[in-house]
VEXFI-707434 format. One record per residue (C-alpha): residue number from 0; residue in one letter; chain; y, x, z. Coordinates in nm, 3 decimals. Each point is the difference from the previous one (the first is absolute). Layout:
N
<atom><k>NUM</k><r>a</r><c>A</c><north>Y</north><east>X</east><up>Z</up></atom>
...
// end
This chain:
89
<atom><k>0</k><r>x</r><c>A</c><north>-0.013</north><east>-0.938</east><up>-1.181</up></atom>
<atom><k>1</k><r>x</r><c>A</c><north>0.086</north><east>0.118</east><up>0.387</up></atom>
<atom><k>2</k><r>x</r><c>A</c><north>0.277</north><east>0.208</east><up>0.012</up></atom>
<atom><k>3</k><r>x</r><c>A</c><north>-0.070</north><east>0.304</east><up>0.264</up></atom>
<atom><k>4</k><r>x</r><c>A</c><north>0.336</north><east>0.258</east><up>0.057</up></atom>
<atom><k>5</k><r>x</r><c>A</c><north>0.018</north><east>0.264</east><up>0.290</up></atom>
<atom><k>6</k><r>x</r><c>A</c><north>0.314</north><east>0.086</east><up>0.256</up></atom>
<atom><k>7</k><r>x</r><c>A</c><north>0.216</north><east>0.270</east><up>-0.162</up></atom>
<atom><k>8</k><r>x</r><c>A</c><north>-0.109</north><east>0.212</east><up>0.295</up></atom>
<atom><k>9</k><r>x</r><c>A</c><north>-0.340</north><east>0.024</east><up>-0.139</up></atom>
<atom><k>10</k><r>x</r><c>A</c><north>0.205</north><east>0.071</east><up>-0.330</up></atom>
<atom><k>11</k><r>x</r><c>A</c><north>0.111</north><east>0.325</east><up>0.137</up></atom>
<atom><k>12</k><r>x</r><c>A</c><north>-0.364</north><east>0.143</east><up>0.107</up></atom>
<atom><k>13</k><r>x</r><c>A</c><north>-0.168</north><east>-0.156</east><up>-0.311</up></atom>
<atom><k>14</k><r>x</r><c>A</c><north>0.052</north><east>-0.173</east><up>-0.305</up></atom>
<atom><k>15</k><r>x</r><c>A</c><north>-0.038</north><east>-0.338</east><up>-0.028</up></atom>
<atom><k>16</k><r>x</r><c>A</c><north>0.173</north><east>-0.271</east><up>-0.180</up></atom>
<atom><k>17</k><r>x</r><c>A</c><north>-0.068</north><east>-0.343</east><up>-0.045</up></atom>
<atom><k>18</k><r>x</r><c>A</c><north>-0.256</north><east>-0.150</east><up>-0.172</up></atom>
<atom><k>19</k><r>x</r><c>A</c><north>-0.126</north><east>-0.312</east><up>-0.126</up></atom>
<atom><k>20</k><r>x</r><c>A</c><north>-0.409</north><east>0.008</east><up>0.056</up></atom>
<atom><k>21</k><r>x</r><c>A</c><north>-0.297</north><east>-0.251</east><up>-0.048</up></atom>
<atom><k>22</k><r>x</r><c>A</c><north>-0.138</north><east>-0.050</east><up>0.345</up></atom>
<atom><k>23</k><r>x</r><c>A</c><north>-0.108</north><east>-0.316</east><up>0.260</up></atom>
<atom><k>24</k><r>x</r><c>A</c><north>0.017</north><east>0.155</east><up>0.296</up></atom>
<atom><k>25</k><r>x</r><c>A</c><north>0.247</north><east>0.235</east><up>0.187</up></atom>
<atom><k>26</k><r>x</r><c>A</c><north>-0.315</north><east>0.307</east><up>-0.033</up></atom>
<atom><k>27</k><r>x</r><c>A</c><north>-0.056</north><east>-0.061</east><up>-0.394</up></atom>
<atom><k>28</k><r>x</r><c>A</c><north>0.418</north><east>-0.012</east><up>-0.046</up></atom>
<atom><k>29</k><r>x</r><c>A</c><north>0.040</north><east>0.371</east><up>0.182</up></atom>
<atom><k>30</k><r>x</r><c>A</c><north>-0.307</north><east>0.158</east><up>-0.117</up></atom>
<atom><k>31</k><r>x</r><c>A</c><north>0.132</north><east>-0.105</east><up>-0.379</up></atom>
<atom><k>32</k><r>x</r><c>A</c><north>0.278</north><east>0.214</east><up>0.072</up></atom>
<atom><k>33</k><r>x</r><c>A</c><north>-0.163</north><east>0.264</east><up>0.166</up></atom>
<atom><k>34</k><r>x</r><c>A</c><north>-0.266</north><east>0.037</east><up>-0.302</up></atom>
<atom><k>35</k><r>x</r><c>A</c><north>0.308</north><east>0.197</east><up>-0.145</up></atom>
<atom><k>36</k><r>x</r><c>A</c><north>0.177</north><east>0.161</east><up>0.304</up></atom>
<atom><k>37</k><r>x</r><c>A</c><north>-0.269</north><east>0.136</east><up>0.254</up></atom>
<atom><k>38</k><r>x</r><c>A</c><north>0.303</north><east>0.149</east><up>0.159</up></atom>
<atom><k>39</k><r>x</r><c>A</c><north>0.102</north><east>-0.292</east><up>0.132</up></atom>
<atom><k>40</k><r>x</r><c>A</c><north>-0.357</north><east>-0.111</east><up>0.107</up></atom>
<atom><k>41</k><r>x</r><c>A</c><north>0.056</north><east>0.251</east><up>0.281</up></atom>
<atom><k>42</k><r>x</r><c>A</c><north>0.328</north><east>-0.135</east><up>0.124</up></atom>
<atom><k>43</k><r>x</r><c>A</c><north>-0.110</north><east>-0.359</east><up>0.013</up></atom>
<atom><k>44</k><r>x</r><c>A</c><north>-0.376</north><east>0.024</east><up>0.104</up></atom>
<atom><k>45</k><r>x</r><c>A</c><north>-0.197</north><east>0.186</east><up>0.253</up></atom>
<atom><k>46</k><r>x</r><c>A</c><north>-0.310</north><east>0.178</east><up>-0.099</up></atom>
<atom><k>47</k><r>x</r><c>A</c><north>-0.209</north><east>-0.350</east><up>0.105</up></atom>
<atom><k>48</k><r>x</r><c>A</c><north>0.243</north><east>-0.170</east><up>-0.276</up></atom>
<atom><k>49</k><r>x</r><c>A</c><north>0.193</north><east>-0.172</east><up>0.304</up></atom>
<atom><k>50</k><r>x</r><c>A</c><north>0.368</north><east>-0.060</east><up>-0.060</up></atom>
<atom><k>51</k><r>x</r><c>A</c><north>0.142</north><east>0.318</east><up>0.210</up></atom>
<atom><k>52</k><r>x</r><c>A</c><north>0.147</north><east>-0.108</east><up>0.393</up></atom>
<atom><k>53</k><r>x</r><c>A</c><north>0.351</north><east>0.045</east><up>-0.170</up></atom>
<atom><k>54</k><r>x</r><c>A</c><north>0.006</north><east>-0.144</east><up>-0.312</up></atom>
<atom><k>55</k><r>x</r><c>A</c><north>0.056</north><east>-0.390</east><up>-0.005</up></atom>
<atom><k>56</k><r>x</r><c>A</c><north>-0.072</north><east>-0.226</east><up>-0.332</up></atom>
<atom><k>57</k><r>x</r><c>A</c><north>0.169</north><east>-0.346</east><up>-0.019</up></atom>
<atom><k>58</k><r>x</r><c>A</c><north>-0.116</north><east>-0.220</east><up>-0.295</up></atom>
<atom><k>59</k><r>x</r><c>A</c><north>0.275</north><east>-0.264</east><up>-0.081</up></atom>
<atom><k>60</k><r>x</r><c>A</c><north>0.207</north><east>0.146</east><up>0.336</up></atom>
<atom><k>61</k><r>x</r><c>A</c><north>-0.338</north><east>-0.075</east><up>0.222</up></atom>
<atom><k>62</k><r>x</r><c>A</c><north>-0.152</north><east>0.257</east><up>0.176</up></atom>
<atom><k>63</k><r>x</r><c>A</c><north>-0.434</north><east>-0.007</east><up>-0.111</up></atom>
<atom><k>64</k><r>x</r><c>A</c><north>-0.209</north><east>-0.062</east><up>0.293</up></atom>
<atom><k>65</k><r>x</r><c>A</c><north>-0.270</north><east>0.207</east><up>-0.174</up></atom>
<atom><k>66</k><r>x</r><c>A</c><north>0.060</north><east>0.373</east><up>0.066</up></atom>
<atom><k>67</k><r>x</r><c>A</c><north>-0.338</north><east>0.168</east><up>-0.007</up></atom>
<atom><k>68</k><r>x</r><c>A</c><north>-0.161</north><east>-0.219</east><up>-0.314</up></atom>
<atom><k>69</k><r>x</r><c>A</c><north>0.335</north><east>-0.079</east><up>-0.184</up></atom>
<atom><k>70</k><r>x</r><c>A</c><north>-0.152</north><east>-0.358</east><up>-0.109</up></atom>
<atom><k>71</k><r>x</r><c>A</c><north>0.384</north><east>-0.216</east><up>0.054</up></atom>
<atom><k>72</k><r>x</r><c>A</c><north>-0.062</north><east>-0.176</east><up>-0.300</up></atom>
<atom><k>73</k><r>x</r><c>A</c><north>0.265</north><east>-0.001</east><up>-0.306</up></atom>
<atom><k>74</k><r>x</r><c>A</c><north>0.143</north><east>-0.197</east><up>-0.244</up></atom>
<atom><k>75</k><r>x</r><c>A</c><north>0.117</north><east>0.051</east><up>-0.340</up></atom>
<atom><k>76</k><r>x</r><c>A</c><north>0.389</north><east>0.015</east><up>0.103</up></atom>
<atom><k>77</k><r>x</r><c>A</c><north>-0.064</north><east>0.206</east><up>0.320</up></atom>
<atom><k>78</k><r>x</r><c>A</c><north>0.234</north><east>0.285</east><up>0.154</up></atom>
<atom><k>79</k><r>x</r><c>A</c><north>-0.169</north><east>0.248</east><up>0.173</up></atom>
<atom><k>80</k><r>x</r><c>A</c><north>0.216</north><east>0.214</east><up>0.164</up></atom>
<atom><k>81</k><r>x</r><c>A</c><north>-0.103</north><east>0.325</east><up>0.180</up></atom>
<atom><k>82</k><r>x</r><c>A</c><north>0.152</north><east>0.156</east><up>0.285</up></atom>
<atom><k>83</k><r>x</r><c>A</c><north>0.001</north><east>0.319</east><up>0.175</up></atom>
<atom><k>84</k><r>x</r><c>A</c><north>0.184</north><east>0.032</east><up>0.368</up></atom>
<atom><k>85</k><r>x</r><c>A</c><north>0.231</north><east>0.225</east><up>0.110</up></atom>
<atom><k>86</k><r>x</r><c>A</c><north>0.032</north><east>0.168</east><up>0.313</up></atom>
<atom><k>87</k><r>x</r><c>A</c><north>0.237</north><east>0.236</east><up>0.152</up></atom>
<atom><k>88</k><r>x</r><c>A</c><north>0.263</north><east>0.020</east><up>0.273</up></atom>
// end
């Protein structure tokens, strides 16, 4: 099962600790976790279900190439990882 875990930035607004989900593609791995945390729906994905401008997802330390349909396929072993950037001066 793909692993998916979150930045410990996003920790601070919302929880959200690993988890081990069922899931082929990138889209079926995050909305698996988001079935229990709609929170963190809102941090991650626009209202279109687009990954947000500043939030990056790497799966096995690859960006995905598919931001607006989430399809990067997955295997078994996969790490997701999500992102969000920071800014500031």
């Amino acid at each position: 099962m793909p692993t998916v875990s979150f930045t410990s930035n996003l920790e601070r607004h919302v929880a959200c600790p690993m988890q081990k989900v069922t899931a082929t593609t990138v889209g079926e791995a995050l909305h698996a976790v988001f079935a229990g945390n709609e929170k963190l729906r809102g941090y991650v994905l626009d209202d279109q279900g687009r990954l947000r401008k500043h939030v990056l997802v790497l799966v096995d330390g690859q960006l995905v190439r598919d931001r607006d349909n989430l399809t990067d396929r997955v295997d078994e072993h996969a790490s997701i990882y999500v992102a969000q950037a920071l800014s500031g001066g």
